[in-house]
C-alpha positions as CSV (number, residue, x, y, z in Angstrom):
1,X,-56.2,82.7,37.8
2,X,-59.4,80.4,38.0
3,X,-60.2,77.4,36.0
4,X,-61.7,78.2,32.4
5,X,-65.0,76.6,33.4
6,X,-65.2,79.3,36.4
7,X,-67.7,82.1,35.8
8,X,-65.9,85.4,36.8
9,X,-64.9,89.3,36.0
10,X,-65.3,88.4,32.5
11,X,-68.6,87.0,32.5
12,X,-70.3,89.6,34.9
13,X,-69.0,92.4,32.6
14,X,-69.7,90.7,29.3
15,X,-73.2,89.1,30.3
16,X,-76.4,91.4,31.6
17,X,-78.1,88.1,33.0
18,X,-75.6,87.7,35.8
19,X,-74.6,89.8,38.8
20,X,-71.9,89.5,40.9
21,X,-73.1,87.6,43.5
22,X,-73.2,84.7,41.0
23,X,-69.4,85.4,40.5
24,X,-68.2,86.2,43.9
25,X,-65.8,83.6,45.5
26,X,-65.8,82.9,49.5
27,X,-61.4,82.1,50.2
28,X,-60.0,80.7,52.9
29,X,-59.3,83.7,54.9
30,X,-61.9,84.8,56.8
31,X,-64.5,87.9,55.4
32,X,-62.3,88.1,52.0
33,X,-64.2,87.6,49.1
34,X,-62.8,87.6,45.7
35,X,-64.2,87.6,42.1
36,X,-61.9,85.3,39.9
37,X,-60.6,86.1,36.5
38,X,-59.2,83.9,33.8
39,X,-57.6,84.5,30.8
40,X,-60.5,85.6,28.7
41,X,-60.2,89.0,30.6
42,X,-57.7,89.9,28.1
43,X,-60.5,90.2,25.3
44,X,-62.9,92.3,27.9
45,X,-61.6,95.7,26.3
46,X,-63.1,94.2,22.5
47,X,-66.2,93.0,24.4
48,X,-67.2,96.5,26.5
49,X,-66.3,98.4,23.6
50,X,-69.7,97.6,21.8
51,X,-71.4,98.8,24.6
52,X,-73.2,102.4,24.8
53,X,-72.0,103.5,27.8
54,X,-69.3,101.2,29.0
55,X,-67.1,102.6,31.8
56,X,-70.9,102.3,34.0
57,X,-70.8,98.5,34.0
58,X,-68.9,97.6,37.1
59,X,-70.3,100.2,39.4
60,X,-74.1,99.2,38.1
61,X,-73.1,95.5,39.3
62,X,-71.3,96.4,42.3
63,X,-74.3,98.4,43.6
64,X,-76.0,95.1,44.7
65,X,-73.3,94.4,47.4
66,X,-71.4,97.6,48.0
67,X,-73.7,97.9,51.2
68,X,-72.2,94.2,52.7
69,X,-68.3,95.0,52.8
70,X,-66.9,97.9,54.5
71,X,-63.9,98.0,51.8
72,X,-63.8,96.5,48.1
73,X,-60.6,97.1,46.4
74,X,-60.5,97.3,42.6
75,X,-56.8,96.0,41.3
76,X,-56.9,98.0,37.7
77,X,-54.5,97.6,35.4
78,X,-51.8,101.0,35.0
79,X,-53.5,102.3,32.1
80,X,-56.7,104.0,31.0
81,X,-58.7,101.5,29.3
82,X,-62.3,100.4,28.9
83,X,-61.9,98.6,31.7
84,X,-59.6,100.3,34.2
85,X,-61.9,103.4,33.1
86,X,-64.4,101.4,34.7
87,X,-63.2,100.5,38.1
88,X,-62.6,104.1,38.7
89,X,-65.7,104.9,38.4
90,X,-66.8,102.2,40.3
91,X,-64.8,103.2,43.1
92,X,-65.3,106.0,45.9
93,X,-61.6,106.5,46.3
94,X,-57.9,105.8,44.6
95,X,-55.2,104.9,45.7
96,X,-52.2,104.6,43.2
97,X,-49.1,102.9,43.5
98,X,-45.9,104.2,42.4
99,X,-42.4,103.2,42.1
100,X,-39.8,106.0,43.3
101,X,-38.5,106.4,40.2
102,X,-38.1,108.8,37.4
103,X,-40.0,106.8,34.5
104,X,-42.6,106.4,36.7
105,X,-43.7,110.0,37.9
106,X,-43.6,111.1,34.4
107,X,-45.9,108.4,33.2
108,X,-48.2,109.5,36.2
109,X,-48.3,113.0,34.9
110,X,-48.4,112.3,31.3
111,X,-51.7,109.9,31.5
112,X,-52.6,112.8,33.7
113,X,-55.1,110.4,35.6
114,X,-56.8,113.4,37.3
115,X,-57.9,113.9,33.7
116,X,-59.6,110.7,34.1
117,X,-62.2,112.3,36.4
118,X,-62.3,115.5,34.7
119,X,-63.2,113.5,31.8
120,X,-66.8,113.5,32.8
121,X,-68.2,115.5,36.3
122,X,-70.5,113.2,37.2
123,X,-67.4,110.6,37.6
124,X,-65.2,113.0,39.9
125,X,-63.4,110.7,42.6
126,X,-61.6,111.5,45.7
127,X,-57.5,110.7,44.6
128,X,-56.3,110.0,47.7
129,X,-52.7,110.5,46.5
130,X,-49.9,108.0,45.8
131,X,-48.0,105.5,47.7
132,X,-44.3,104.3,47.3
133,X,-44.8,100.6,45.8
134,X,-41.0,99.6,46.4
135,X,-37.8,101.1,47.8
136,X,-34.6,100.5,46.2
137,X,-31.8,100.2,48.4
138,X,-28.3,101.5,47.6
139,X,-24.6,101.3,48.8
140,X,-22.8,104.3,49.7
């Protein structure tokens, strides 16, 4: 997390008058860029949800830099909020992470995230499938 006096995720999603180039961090590993979050993220959900058409925001900011970086990865939280409804329509293509494990397909297919993009046409994305987060090793 950043310090509270950082400007990040929070601020360029709750604030029209700044854009993400005022929020994106250079690290110390070379071409990775990062935009910090602190812990007023958690209120981000209350904060979009006044907003008209909400799930727009990140893509609309996003737009100003896509062009620059041949990859920017969106790290969304495992539900469908506001906000995780927004980075997937910010992004061209997902990639979701599962555990091989019982509990976890069936939450996959009960939040039915392909109903995510059926949810509105003009926010279809490319699933590119799932990927096993973890193994879990076992004696025979």
């Amino acid at each position: 997390m950043a310090n509270e006096n950082q400007i990040g995720i929070y601020e360029l999603l709750a604030n029209k008058d700044i854009e993400v180039n005022d929020v994106i961090r250079k690290t110390d590993i070379n071409n990775l860029y990062l935009i910090p979050s602190t812990i007023k993220y958690f209120d981000i959900q209350n904060k979009l949800s006044t907003e008209l058409n909400p799930y727009n925001i990140l893509k609309k900011k996003l737009s100003s830099i896509k062009n620059n970086f041949d990859y920017i990865i969106i790290d969304n939280h495992p539900s469908l909020s506001t906000m995780s409804l927004n980075g997937l329509v910010a992004s061209d293509e997902v990639l979701v992470p599962l555990t091989p494990d019982n509990f976890a397909l069936e939450g996959y297919n009960n939040t039915d995230i392909s109903g995510a993009w059926r949810w509105n046409k003009k926010y279809i994305k490319r699933n590119k499938g799932l990927f096993r987060a973890r193994t879990f090793n076992t004696i025979a």
